[in-house]
N, C-alpha and C positions, 0 to 999 in steps of 0.2 A: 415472479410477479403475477402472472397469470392464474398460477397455483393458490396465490392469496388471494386474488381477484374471485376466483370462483369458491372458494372459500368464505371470502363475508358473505357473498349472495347466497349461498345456501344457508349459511347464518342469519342470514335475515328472512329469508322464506321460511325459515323453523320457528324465527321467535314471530314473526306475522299469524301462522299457524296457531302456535301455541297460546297466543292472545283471541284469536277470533274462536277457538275451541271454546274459550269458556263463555263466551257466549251462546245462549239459547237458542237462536234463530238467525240460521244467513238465510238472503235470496239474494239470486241472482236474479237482473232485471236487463232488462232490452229497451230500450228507448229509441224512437223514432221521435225525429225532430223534422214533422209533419209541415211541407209548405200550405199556406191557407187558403192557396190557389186549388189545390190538390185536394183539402179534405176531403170532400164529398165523394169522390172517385176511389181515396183510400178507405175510406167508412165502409165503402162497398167489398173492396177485398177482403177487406179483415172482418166484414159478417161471412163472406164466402171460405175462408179460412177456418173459421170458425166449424161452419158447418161440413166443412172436409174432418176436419179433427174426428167430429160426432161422428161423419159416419165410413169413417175407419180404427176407430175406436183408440185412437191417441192415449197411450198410456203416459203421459203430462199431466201438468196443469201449474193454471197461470189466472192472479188477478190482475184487469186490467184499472190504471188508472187514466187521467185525461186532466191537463192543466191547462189552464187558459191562454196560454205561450202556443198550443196545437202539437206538445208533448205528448205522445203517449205511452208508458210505460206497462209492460209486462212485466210484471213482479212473482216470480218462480223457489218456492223454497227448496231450500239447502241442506242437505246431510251431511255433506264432508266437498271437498275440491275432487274428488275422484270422479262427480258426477259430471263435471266439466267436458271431460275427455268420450262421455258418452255421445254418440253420433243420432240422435233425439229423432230424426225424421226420417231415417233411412227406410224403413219399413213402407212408411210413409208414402215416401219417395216414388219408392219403387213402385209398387200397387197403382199410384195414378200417374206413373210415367210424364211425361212432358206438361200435363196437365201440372203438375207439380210445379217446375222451373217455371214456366209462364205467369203463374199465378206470383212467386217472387220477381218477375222481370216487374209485371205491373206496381207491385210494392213499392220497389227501386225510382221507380218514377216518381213516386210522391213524396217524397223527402229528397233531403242534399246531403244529411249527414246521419246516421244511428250506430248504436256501438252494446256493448255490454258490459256493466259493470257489477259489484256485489254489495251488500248495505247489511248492514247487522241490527235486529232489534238490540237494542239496551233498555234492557228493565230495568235496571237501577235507577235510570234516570227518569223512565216514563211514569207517570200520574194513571194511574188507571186502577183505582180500591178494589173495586170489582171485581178484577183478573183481565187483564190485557188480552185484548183481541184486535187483528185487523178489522175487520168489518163488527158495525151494530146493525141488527134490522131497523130499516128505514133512516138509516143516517148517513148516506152514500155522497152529501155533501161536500169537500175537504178543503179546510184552511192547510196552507202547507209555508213552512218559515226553514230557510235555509239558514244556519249561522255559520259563516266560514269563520275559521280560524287559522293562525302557523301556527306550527310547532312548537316555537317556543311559552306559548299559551295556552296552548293546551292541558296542563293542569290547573291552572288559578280556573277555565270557561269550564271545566268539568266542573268543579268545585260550586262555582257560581252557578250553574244547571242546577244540583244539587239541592242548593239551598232555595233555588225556586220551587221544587219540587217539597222539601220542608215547610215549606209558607203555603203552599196551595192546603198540603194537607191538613197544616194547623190551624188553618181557618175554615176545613170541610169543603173545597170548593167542590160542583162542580162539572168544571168547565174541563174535562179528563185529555190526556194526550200521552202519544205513541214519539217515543224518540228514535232515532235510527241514525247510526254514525258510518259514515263511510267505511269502504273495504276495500279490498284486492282491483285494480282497475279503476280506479279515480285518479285521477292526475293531481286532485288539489282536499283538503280536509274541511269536513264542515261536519256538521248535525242536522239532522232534517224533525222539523216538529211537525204533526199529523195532527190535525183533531177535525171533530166528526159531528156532524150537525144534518139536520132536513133540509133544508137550505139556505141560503143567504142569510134572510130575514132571523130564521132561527141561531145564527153562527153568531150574529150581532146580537140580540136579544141576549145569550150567553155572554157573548163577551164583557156588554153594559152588567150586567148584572154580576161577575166576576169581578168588575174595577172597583165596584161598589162592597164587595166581602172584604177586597183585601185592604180596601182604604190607601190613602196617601204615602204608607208607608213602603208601598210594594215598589217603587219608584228604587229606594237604597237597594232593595233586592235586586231589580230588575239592571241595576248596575253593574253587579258581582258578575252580570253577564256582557253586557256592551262592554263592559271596561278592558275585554281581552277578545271580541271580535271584531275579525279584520272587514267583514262586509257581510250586511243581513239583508235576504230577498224573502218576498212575502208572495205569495202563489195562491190560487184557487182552483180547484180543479170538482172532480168526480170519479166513483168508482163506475168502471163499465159493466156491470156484470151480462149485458148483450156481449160483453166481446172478453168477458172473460172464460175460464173453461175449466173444466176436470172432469176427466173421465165418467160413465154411467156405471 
């Protein structure tokens, strides 16, 4: 029994594998789930962080975002799961000795829970004529729309994605957006929608004027999606680019 036990799991770690390959883009992200008692004090480590990386030249790098929950996420792209097992700060580490661990003690104090998990772009599903990209100059804004789903919905909510994605285009919208489906280290299934705007004022402006291209009928469409999610969150956040980073 144990012989078959570790048998599926490696059977399932290949076909996880084999599915998240074809996709274009993983990252790995770090999420800090920031108390808002704390922020101000963590704002500071994480520019002090920051400015250790620069000047020891951190061969990394990481956008960060910022939700209005006091989420922050570090978003790290992905070559393969090999990179996992790389030990990222040691160098690091070592060089600024204790100065290092203090600098995480203090971290630790400002959240109650962060962890790490992975998220894959899908292009198939994202709106983006263009050519998809994380960031636009000057649109650091972000609408963020979680769609969870189960499993066993999972094809009819891909489907209905889909055809949303066919109705933006056949009506030239555009209000453009980044899909990104969970991965490896999620405990539950969802879709995260991204789009990009100057601020507030401007996200609306778009919006209104998107309800009005696709007309009344976007409603049947927008169905093919609700009709197989189990729970939808709607977020705002921003890109940090003070607290994001890549190497000189």
């Amino acid at each position: 029994m144990k012989r078959i036990k570790s048998t599926f799991v490696i059977t399932l770690i290949l076909c996880f594998t084999f599915n998240v390959s074809q996709a274009q883009k993983m990252y790995n992200v770090h999420q800090d789930n920031v108390n808002p008692s704390m922020l101000m004090e963590y704002e500071k480590v994480a520019k002090e962080f920051n400015e250790a990386c620069v000047e020891h030249n951190f061969q990394g790098q990481w956008l960060t975002a910022t939700m209005d929950d006091f989420r922050y996420l570090y978003v790290s792209p992905m070559e393969n799961f090999a990179e996992l097992d790389k030990p990222l700060f040691a160098d690091m580490a070592k060089a600024m000795g204790d100065k290092f661990s203090e600098m995480f003690e203090r971290f630790d104090k400002c959240y109650d829970s962060h962890g790490n998990y992975i998220i894959v772009l899908d292009e198939e599903l994202s709106y983006m004529p263009d050519g998809i990209s994380q960031t636009q100059e000057g649109q650091d804004y972000r609408n963020y729309y979680f769609i969870h789903y189960t499993p066993q919905n999972a094809k009819k909510l891909k489907e209905g994605m889909k055809a949303v994605k066919d109705m933006f285009a056949s009506k030239g919208s555009k209000n453009y957006y980044r899909i990104y489906k969970t991965g490896f280290g999620n405990p539950s299934s969802y879709y995260m929608v991204a789009m990009s705007s100057k601020n507030a004022i401007d996200a609306a402006t778009k919006e209104k004027t998107n309800q009005e291209l696709l007309g009344p009928e976007r409603f049947e469409t927008f169905n093919k999606v609700m009709n197989y999610t189990s729970k939808m969150e709607e977020m705002t956040g921003e890109i940090r680019r003070d607290l994001s980073y890549s190497p000189k």
